[in-house]
N, C-alpha and C positions, 0 to 999 in steps of 0.2 A: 966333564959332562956326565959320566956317568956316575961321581958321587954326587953332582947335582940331582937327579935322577931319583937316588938314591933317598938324600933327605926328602925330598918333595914326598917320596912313598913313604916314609915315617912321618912324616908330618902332617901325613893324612891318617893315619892311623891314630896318632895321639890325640886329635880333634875328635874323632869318631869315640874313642874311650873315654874322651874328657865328658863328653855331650852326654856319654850313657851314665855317667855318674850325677847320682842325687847324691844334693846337700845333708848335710846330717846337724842341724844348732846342735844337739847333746856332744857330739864328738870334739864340733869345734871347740865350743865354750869347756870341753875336759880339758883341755890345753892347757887353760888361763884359772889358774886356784883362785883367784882373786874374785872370780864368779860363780864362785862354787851352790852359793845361796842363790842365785839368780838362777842358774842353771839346775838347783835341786825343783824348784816351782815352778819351772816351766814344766817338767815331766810332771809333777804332782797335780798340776791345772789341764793335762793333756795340750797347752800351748805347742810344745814340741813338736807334737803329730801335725797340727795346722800348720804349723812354718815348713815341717819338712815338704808337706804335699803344695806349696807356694813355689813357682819357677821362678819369680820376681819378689823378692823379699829384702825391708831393713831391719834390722834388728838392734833396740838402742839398750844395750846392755849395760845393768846398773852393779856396781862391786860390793864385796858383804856390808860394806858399815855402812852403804846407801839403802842397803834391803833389812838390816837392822833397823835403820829407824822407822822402816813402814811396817815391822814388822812386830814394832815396841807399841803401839796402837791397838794390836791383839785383833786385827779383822778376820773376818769368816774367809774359809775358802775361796766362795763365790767372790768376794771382796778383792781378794787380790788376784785372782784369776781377769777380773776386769782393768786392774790398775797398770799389771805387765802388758795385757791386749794392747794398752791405750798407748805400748812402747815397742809395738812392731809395726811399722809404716809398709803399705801395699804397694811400693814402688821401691827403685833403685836409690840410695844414696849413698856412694862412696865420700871418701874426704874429696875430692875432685870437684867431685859435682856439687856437694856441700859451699865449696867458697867460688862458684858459678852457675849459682839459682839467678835464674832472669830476674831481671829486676829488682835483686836482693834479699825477697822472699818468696816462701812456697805454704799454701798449707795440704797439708798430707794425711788420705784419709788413711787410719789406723784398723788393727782387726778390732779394737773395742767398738766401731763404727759398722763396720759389717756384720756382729754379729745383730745388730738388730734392737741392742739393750742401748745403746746412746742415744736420748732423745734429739732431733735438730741437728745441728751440726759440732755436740759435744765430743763428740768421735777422732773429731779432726783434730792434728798437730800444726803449730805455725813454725816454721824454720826461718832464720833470717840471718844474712850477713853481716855480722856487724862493724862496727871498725879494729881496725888492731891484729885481723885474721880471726878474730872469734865468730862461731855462730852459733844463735841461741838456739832454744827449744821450748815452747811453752804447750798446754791445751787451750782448745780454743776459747774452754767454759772458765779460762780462769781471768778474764778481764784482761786478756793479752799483754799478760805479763809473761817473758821471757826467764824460769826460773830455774832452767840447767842450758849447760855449756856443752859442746863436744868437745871431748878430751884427747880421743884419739881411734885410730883404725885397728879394728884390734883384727879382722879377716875379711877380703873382698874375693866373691868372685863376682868380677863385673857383669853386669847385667842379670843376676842370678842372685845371691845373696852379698848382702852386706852386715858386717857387726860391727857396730861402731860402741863405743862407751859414751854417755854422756855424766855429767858432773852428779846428778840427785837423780831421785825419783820426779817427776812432772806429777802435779799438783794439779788435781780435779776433783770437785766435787762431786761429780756425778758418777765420775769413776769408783771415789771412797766412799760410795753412801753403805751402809749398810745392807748387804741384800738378804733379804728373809731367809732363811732355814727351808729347806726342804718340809717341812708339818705343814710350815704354814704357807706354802705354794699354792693357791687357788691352781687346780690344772683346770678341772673345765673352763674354768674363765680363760685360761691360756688357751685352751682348746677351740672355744666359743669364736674368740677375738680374733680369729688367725685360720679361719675357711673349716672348722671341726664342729661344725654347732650341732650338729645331726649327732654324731658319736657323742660331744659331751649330754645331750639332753640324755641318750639311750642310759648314759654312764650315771647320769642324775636319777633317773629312776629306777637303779637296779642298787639297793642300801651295800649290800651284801659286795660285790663287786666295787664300789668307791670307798669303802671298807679297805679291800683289798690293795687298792691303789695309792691309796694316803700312808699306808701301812710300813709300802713298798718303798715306798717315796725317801723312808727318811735315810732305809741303810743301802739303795742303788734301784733305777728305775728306769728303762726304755720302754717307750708308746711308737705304738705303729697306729697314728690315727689315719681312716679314712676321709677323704673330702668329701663334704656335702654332698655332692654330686651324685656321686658312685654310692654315697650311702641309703640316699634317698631309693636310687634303685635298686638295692639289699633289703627294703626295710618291709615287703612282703616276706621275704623266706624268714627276716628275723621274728617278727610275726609269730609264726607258724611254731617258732621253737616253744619247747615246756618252760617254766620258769627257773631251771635247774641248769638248764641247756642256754639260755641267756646269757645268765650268770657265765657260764664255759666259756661262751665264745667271747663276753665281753674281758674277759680276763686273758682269754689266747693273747690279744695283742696285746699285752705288757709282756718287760721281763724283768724277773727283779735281780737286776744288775745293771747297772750303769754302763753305756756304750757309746762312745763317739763315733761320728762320721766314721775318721779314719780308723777307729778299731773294730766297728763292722767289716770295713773295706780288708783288714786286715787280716780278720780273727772268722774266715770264710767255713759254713759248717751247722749242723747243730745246734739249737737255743731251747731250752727250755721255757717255756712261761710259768705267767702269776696260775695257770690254769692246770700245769701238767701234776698230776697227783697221782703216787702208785701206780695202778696200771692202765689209769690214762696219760697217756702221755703227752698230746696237747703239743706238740713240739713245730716249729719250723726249720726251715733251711737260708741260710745267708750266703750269698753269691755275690763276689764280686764281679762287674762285668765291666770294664774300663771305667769309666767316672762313676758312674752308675752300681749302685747296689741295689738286687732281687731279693726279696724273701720269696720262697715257694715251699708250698705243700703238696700233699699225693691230686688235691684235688684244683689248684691253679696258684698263680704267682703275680705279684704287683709290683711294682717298683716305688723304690722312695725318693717324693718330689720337693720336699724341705724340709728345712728345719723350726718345728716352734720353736723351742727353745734349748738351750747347750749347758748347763751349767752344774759343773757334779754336787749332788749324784741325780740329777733329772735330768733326759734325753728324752726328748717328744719332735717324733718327724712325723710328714703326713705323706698319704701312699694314693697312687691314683685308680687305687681298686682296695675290695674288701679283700683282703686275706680270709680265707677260708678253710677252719682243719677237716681234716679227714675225718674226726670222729665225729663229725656232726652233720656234713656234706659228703655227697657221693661225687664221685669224680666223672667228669662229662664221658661218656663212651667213647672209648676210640674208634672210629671207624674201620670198618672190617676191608682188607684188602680187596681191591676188584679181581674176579675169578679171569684164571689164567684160560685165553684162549683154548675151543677145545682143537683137537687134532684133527686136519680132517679124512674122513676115513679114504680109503685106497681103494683104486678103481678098480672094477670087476674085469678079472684077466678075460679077455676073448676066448672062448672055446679054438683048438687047434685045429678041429676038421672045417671049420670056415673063415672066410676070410673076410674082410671087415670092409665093407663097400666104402671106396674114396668119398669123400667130401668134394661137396663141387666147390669150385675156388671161389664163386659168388656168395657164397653164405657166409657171414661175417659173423651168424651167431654160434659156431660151430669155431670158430678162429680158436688158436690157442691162450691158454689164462697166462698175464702176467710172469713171466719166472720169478722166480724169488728173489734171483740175483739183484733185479732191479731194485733200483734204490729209491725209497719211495722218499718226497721231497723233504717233507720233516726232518727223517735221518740225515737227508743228505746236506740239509743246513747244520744240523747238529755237526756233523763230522767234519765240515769245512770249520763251524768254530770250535772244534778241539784244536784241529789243524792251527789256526791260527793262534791260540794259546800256547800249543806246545812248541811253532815255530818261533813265535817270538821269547821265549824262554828258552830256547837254543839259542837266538840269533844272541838275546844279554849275557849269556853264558860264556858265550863262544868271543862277545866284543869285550867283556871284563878281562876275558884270557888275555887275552889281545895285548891289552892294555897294564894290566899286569907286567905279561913279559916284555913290552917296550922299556918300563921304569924300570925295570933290573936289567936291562941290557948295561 
């Protein structure tokens, strides 16, 4: 009994440890040389950072002389950054579950489907059981054709990630098309098409500042655009600004460096912008706050509500407020504390040579004031829910003991 006891308390613990561990693809795939190319372009596409922050992830790992021949093609970054997307599937599949898909097929939407760049349902992967213990793997855009294999399991943890190997590269079009270069990104029209039409027009009439932006664009670029919305309601104070101070502010929200989701979330701190110059400095602040990343300044903070577009080196998310620097906007007054009660003054001592005629007991307006002692009811709600915060934090304290020392008995 009591090594039963015994494991049951390890065995809670190890569950507890295992649960606090995140996946790491870079670590696992260091393992396996044979994916060394596969696993050099996942951190070069920032892929890496998206599957790690995935609690449920597949991952259809392809070996060098599979990545050699996509890579004999000669495509752009962007290119193949889409084509691995299109070989990490947003759900579980081990070898298990692999050869018992209901039915004998599945299709499985992939991160090249999420992020927004697959038109229709090019995104998606078909799986299928086939005879013999094989199961294929096709995209959906290629005329459902089945044209890799799974080969093998190369690391599972169930329900969490899976990296399986399949036979080739998955063949798609829409995956391998060529994607434009960075110069040639229309951003306002990104901007326009995707709830920013207010900032791109501001952006369109300021030369000097889309200048700036195109510029930026080709060697690393983050936009923090605002929504229509909240810009429409900025668009009196922007107004108001000189045409120097425009330019400033519309430049604040770039930066020129390329930043993903996760390496905002990550790289918490300090940014310079397309704006900060000698001794302006034009800078904000990056906070991560659990899922949620804040930028803030001395003079208020917005949070970022998606993504236009991901693809190095251009990062354009949109915010549900204007960011605002300090060099250009004053910061809302803080309100001034409310002044501390004053004291009230002490009663006039009685002279000694007389003496103070009683009070008749009828007079209720002569009655004595309140003591202090008395607990006025506010407080004394307050103090009952401390009371109860702090005894139920004893009472958990006192039952974990408990309980503890029963399993080491």
């Amino acid at each position: 009994m009591p090594q039963l006891k015994t494991a049951f308390l390890l065995f809670s613990l190890l569950l507890l440890v295992s649960a606090a561990q995140a996946h790491n693809i870079t670590r696992i795939l260091a393992g396996h040389p044979s994916f060394s190319t596969f696993n050099h372009y996942l951190s070069v596409t920032h892929l890496a950072d998206e599957i790690n922050r995935k609690t449920t992830i597949t991952v259809c790992a392809i070996d060098n002389a599979g990545m050699s021949e996509l890579l004999s093609k000669h495509p752009s970054i962007t290119t193949v950054k889409n084509v691995l997307s299109l070989h990490i599937l947003l759900d579980y599949f081990g070898a298990k579950k692999l050869h018992q898909i209901t039915n004998g097929t599945a299709l499985a939407a992939t991160m090249f489907q999420a992020t927004g760049s697959a038109p229709g349902s090019s995104g998606f992967v078909n799986i299928t059981d086939l005879k013999g213990g094989k199961v294929g793997f096709g995209a959906k855009d290629n005329g459902g054709k089945l044209d890799a294999l799974f080969v093998k399991s190369v690391e599972e943890k169930p329900y969490n990630i899976s990296v399986i190997q399949i036979s080739k590269v998955l063949s798609s079009d829409v995956a391998e098309a060529p994607a434009p270069g960075p110069a040639e990104l229309n951003l306002t029209g990104i901007m326009s098409a995707h709830g920013c039409k207010q900032f791109a027009d501001a952006l369109l009439a300021n030369a000097d500042a889309s200048k700036t932006y195109q510029d930026a664009a080709i060697g690393g670029l983050t936009v923090f655009c605002p929504l229509d919305d909240p810009f429409k309601a900025f668009l009196p104070k922007f107004k108001n600004l000189s045409a120097g101070d425009k330019t400033s502010f519309l430049e604040f929200l770039g930066v020129p460096v390329y930043q993903s989701l996760s390496m905002l979330k990550s790289n918490n701190g300090l940014l310079n912008t397309l704006a900060t110059d000698g001794g302006k400095k034009f800078d904000l602040t990056v906070q991560d706050e659990g899922e949620e990343v804040t930028l803030k300044t001395k003079v208020n903070s917005v949070k970022i509500t998606g993504t236009l577009i991901d693809e190095q080196p251009v990062a354009m998310y949109t915010t549900d407020k204007v960011l605002m620097p300090k060099e250009l906007f004053k910061a809302a007054p803080t309100p001034a504390p409310a002044p501390a009660p004053e004291k009230a003054a002490d009663a006039p001592k009685p002279h000694k040579h007389k003496k103070a005629a009683p009070s008749p007991k009828s007079d209720s307006s002569d009655a004595p004031a309140d003591s202090p002692d008395d607990d006025d009811p506010a407080d004394q709600t307050a103090d009952d829910n401390a009371g109860v915060k702090v005894g139920t934090a004893r009472f958990l304290a006192v039952g974990l003991s408990f309980c503890l020392g029963f399993l080491l008995l």
